[in-house]
C-alpha positions as CSV (number, residue, x, y, z in Angstrom):
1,X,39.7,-25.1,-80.1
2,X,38.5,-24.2,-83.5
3,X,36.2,-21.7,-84.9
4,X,34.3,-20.1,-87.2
5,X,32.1,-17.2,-88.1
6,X,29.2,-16.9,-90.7
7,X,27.0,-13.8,-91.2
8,X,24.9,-14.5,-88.5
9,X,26.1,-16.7,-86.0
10,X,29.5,-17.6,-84.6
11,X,30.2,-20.8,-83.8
12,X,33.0,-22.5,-81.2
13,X,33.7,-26.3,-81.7
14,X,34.8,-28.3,-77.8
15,X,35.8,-31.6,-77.2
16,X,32.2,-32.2,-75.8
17,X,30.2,-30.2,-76.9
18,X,29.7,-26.9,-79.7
19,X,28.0,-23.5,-78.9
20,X,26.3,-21.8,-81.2
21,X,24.8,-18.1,-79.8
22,X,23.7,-15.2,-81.7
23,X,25.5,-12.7,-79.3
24,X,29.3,-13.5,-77.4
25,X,28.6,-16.5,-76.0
26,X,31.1,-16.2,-73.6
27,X,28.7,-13.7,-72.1
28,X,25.6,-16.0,-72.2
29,X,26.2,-19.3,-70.6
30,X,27.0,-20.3,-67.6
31,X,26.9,-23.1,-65.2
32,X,26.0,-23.1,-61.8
33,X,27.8,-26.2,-59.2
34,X,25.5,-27.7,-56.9
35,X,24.3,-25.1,-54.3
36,X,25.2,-25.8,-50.9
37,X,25.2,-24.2,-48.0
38,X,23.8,-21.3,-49.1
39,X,25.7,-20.4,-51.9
40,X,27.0,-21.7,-55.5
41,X,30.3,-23.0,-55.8
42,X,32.8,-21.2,-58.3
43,X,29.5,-19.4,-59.6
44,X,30.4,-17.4,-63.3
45,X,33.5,-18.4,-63.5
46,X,35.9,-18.8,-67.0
47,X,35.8,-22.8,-66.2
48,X,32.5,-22.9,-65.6
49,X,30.9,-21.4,-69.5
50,X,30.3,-24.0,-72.0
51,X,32.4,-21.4,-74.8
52,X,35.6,-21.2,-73.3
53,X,36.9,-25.0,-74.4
54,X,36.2,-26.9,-70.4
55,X,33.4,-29.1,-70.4
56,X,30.8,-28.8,-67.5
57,X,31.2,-31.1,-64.4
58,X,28.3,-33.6,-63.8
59,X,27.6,-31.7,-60.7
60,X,26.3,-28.3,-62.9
61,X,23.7,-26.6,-63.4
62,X,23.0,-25.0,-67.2
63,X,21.5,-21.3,-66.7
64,X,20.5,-19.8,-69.6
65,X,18.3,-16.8,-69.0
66,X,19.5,-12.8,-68.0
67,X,20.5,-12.5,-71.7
68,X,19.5,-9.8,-74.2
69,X,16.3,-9.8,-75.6
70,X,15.4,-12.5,-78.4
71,X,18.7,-14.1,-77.6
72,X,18.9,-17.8,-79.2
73,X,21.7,-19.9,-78.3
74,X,22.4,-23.4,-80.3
75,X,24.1,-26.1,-78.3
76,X,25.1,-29.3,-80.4
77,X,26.6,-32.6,-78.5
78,X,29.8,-34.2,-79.9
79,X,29.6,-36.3,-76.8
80,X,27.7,-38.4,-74.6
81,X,27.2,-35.5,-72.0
82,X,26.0,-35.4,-67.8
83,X,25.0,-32.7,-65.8
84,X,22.2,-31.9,-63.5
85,X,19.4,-29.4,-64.9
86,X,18.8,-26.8,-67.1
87,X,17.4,-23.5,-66.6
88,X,16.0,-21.9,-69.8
89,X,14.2,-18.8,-68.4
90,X,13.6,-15.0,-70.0
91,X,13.3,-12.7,-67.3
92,X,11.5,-9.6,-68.8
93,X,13.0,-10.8,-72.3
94,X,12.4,-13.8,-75.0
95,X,15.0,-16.4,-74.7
96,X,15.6,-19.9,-76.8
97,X,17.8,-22.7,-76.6
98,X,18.7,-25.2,-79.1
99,X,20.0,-28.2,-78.1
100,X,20.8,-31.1,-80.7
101,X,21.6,-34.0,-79.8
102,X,23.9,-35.2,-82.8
103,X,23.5,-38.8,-82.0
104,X,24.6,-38.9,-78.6
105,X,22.6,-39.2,-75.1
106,X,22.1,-36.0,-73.1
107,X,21.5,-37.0,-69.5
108,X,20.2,-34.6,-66.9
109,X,20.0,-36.1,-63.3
110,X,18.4,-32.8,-60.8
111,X,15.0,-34.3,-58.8
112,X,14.2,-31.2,-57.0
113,X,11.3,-28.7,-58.0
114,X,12.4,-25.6,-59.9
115,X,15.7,-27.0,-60.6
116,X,15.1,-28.1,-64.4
117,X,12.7,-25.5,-65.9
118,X,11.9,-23.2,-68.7
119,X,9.9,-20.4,-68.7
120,X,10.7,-17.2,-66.8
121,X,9.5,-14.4,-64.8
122,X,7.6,-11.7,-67.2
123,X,9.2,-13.1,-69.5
124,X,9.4,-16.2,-72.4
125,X,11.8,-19.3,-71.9
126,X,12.3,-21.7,-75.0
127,X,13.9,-25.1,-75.1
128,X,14.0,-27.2,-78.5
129,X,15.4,-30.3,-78.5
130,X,16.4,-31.4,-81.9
131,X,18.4,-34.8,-83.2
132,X,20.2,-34.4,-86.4
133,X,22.6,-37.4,-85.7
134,X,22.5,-40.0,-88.3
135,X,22.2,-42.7,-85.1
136,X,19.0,-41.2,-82.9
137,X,19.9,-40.4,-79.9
138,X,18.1,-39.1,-76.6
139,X,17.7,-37.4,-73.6
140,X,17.6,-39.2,-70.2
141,X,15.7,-36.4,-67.8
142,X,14.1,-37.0,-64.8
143,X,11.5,-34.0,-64.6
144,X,10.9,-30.9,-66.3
145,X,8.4,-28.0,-65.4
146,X,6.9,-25.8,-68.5
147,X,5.6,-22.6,-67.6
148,X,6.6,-22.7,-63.9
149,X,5.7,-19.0,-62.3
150,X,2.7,-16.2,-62.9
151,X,3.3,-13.9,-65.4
152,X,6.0,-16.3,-67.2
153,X,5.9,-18.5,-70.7
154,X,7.7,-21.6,-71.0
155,X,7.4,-23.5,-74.4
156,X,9.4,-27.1,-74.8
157,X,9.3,-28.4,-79.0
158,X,10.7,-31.9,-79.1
159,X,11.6,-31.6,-82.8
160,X,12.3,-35.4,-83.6
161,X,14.4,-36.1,-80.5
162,X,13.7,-38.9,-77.7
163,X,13.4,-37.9,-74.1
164,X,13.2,-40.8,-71.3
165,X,12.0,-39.9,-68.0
166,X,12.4,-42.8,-65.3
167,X,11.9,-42.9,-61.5
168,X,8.3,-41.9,-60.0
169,X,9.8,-39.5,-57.5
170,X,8.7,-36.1,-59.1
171,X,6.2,-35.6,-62.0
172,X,6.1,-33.7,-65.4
173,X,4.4,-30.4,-65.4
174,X,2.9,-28.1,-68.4
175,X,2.0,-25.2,-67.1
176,X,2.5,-25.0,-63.5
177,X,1.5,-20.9,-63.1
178,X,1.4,-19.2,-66.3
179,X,1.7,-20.3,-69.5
180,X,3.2,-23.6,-71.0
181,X,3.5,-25.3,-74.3
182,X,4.6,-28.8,-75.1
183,X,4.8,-29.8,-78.7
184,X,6.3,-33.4,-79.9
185,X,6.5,-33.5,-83.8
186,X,9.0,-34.7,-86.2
187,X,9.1,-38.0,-85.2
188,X,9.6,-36.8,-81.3
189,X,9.0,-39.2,-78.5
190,X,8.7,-38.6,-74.6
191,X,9.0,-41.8,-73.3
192,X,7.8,-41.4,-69.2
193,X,5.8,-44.7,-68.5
194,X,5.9,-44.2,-64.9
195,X,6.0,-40.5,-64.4
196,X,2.8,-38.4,-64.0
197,X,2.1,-35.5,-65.7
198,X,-0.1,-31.7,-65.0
199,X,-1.3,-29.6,-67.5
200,X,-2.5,-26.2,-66.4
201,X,-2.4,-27.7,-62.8
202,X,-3.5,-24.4,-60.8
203,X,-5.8,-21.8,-62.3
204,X,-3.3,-19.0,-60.6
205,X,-5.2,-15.6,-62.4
206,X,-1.7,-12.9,-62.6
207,X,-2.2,-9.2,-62.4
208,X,-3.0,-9.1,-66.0
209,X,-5.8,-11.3,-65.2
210,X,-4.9,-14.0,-67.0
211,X,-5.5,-18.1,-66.0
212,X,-3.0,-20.5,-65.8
213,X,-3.0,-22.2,-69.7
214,X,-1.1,-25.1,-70.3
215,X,-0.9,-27.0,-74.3
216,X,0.3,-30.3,-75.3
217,X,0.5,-31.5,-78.6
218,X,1.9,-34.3,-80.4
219,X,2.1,-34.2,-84.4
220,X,3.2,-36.4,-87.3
221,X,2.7,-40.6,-87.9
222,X,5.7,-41.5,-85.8
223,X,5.7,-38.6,-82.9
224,X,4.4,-40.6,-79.2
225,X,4.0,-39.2,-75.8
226,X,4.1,-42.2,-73.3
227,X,3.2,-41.1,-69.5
228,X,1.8,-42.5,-66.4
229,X,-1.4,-40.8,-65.0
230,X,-2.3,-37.7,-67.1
231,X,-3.9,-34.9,-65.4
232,X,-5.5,-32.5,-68.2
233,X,-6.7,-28.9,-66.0
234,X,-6.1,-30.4,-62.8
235,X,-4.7,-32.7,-60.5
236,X,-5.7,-35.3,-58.3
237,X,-8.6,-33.3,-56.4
238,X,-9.6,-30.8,-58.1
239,X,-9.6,-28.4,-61.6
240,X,-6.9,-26.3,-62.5
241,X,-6.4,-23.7,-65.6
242,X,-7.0,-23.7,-69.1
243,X,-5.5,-27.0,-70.9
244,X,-6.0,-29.0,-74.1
245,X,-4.3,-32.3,-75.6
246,X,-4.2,-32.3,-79.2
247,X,-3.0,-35.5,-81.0
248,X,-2.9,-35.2,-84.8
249,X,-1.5,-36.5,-87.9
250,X,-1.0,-40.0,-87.3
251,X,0.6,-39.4,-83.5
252,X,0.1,-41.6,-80.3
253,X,-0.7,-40.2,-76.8
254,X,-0.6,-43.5,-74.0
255,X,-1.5,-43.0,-70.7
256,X,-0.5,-46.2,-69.0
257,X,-2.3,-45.0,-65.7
258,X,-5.9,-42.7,-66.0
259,X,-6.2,-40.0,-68.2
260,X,-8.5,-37.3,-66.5
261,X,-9.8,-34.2,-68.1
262,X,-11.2,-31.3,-65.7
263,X,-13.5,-28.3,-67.1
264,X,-12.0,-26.7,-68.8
265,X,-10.0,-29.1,-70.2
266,X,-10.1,-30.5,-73.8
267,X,-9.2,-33.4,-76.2
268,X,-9.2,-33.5,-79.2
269,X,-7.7,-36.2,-81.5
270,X,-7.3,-35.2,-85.5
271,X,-5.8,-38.3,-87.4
272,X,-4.3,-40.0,-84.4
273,X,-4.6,-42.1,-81.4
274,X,-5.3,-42.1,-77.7
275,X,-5.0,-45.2,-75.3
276,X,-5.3,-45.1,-71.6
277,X,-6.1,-47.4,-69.0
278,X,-8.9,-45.5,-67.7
279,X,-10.3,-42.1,-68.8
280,X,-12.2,-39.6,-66.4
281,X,-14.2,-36.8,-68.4
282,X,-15.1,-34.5,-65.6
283,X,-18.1,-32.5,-65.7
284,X,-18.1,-30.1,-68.2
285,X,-14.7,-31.1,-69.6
286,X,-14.9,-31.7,-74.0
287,X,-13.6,-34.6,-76.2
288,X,-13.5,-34.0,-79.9
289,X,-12.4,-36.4,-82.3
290,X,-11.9,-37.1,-86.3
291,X,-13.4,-39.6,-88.3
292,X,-12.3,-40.4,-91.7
293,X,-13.8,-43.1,-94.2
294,X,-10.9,-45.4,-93.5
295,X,-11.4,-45.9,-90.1
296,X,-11.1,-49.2,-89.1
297,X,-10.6,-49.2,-85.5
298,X,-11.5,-46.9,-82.3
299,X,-10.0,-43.5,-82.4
300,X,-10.0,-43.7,-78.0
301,X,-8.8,-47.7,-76.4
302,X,-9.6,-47.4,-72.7
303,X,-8.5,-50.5,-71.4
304,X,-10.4,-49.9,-67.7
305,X,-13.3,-48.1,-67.4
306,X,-14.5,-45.4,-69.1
307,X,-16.8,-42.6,-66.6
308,X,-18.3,-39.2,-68.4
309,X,-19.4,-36.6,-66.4
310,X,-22.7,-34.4,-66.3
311,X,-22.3,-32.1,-69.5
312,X,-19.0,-33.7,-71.1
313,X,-19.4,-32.5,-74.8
314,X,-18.5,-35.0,-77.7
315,X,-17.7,-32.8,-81.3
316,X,-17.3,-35.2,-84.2
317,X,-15.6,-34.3,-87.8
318,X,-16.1,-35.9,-90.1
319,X,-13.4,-34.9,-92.5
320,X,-13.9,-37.7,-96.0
321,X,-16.7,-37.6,-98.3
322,X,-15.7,-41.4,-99.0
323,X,-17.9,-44.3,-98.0
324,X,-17.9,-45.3,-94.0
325,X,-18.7,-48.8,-93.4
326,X,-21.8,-49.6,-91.4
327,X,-20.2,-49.6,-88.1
328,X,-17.8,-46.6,-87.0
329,X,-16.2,-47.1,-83.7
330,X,-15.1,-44.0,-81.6
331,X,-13.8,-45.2,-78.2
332,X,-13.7,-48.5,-76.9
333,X,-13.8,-49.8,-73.3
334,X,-13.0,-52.6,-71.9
335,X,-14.3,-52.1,-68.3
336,X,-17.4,-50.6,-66.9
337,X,-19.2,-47.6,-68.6
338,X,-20.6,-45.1,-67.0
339,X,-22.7,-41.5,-67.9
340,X,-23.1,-40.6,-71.5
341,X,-22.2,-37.6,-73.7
342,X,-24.4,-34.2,-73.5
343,X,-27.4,-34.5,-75.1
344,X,-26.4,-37.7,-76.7
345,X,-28.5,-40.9,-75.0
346,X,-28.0,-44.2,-76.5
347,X,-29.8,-44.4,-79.8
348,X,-29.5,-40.7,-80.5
349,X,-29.6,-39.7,-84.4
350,X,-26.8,-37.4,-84.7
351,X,-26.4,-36.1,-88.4
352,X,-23.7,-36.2,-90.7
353,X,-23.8,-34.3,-93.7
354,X,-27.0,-34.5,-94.0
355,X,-27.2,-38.7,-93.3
356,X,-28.6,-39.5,-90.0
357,X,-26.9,-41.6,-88.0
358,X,-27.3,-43.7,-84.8
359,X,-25.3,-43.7,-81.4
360,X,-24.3,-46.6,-79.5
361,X,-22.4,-47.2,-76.3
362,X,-22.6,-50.7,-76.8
363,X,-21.6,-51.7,-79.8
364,X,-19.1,-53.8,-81.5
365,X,-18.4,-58.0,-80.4
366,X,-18.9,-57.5,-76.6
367,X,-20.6,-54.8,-76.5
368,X,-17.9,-52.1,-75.2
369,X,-17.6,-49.9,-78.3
370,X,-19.5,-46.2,-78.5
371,X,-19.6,-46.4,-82.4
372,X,-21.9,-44.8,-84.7
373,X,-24.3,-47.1,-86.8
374,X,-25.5,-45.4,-90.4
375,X,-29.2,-45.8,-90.8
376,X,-30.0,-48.5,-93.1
377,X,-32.1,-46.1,-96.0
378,X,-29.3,-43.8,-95.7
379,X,-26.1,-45.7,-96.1
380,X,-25.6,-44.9,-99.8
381,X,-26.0,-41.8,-99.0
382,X,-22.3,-41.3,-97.3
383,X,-20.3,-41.6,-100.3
384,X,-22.1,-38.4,-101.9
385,X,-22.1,-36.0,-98.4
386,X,-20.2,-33.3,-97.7
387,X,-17.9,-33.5,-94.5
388,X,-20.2,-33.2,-91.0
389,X,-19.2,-31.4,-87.9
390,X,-21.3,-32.5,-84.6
391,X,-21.2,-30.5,-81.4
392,X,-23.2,-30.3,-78.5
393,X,-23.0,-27.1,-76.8
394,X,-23.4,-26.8,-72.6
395,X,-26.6,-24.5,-72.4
């Protein structure tokens, strides 16, 4: 076993894997065996901590949480690496765990409910997944639950690393009770075609009186989230907390299943994309979208059916003073239609920086497009107006 220190960190190099902590780590990680029978097997144990030079067993369980405040442990494969779950939790303290990657496939295998989570009780649970390998690798997960309990913060940043979640068995869940945060950026990926995923999916109000809140968002041209059904402030039968879905800079959201958005959900896409094979907008619930002069195609592809709710709210930017074309998609739809926007019927002048413009939900070659359609007097007027912002308030 090697090592070294630095002024701030000090670092032990394993066969499998390195540990980087900011305080002893000897006296910061630890795996957990499978629990059985009521108890842990060879619990805190030398063997058992990643820094003393023996490699976890597949059958562990990583525990990182009961450390000093603001403790940040680093954890960087030199392997191919198994176990069953982590546990990044700060109970009563702020808590963060790097793990990169290096190249090499992380695999996590636990299926049960509060098994692989991040968050903690009073407290604030961090888990960055980062891939500095010069070959990408990934992490192969079956679940994970952000922001699991009242009164708790869990925050997951997928910093240019791949996770795959396969199986249907269990689903993926911002923001179970408290607060949860997923970010995807640097060329991030969560690949879960056939896994569901919650955001906010209980509105569970804590003694401080505040609402469950759960956040994704997925930044920078070659960041994607990929998941089955997506529940945004809700789940199947009814509302939940506070959630929002924010795709910008060139990023990809797919929903290969429905996308539904509950009040007092939100989303909004900036300079990105969102495709789904069907999209709910509950009552109440808001969509806000980005438009730029080089738009070319819709901003939202719903390949099924496309329902709005009573009081949905549509905000438009328009963020280029450039020239649009005469015809500026915003969502397309290949199935049935049904409701329309607040306070937007079909042919509705909706301004733009001072140009007014019309509203159609059904435009383009078949007639499945809501675009909007500049007024012919008024077209050369784009290239000269500032940007427009367009919201419809709920009275």
């Amino acid at each position: 076993m090697k090592a070294w220190r630095s002024s701030c960190v000090t670092a032990v190099v394993l066969a499998s894997i390195a540990v980087v902590a900011s305080v002893a780590p000897a006296a910061n990680v630890n795996f957990l065996q499978e629990y059985s029978g009521g108890t842990y097997d060879d619990a805190f144990t030398n063997n058992a901590y990643w820094s003393t030079g023996t490699a976890p067993l597949s059958t562990d369980r990583a525990r990182f949480m009961y450390l000093s405040d603001g403790t940040v442990t680093a954890v960087r494969l030199q392997d191919d690496f198994t176990h069953t779950a982590f546990v990044v939790a700060g109970y009563g303290s702020t808590q963060k765990l790097i793990v990169d990657l290096n190249g090499h496939t992380h695999t996590a295998t636990e299926t049960r409910n509060g098994y692989f989570t991040v968050g903690g009780s009073e407290g604030v649970g961090t888990l960055e997944l980062r891939d500095t390998g010069a070959v990408k690798g990934q992490a192969n997960w079956t679940k994970f639950d952000v922001g699991f309990a009242s009164l708790n913060t869990g925050e997951l940043l997928v910093n240019g690393a791949t996770i795959n979640c396969s199986g249907t068995s269990s689903e993926i869940r911002i923001a179970s009770q408290g607060t949860g945060k997923l970010t995807i950026t640097n060329g991030g990926v969560l690949s879960a075609a056939v896994r569901n995923m919650y955001v906010a999916i209980d509105n569970v109000i804590n003694t401080r009186g505040e609402s469950t809140t759960g956040t994704v968002v997925v930044d920078g041209s070659a960041s994607s989230m990929t998941v089955a059904d997506l529940w945004i402030s809700g789940k199947t039968d009814r509302a939940g907390g506070n959630a929002s879905l924010t795709i910008q800079n060139g990023a990809s959201v797919t929903a290969t299943g429905t996308l539904t958005v509950w009040d007092p959900g939100s989303v909004t896409v900036t300079g990105g994309s969102l495709q789904a094979a069907a999209m709910n907008l509950k009552d109440n619930s808001d969509l806000a979208l980005t438009v730029n002069d080089s738009i070319s195609a819709a901003i939202v592809n719903i390949t099924g059916d496309l329902t709005i709710g009573s009081g949905v709210v549509l905000s438009l930017q328009f963020d280029d003073a450039g020239a649009y074309g005469d015809f500026i998609p915003l969502i397309q739809y290949a199935g049935a239609l049904s409701g329309t926007f607040a306070g937007l019927e079909e042919g509705s002048q909706v301004m733009v920086g001072g140009t007014a413009m019309t509203l159609t939900y059904t435009g383009g070659d078949n007639n499945t497009t809501i675009a909007l359609v500049p007024e012919p007097m008024t077209m050369s007027l784009l290239a000269l107006g500032a940007a427009g912002l367009v919201v419809r308030r709920r009275k």
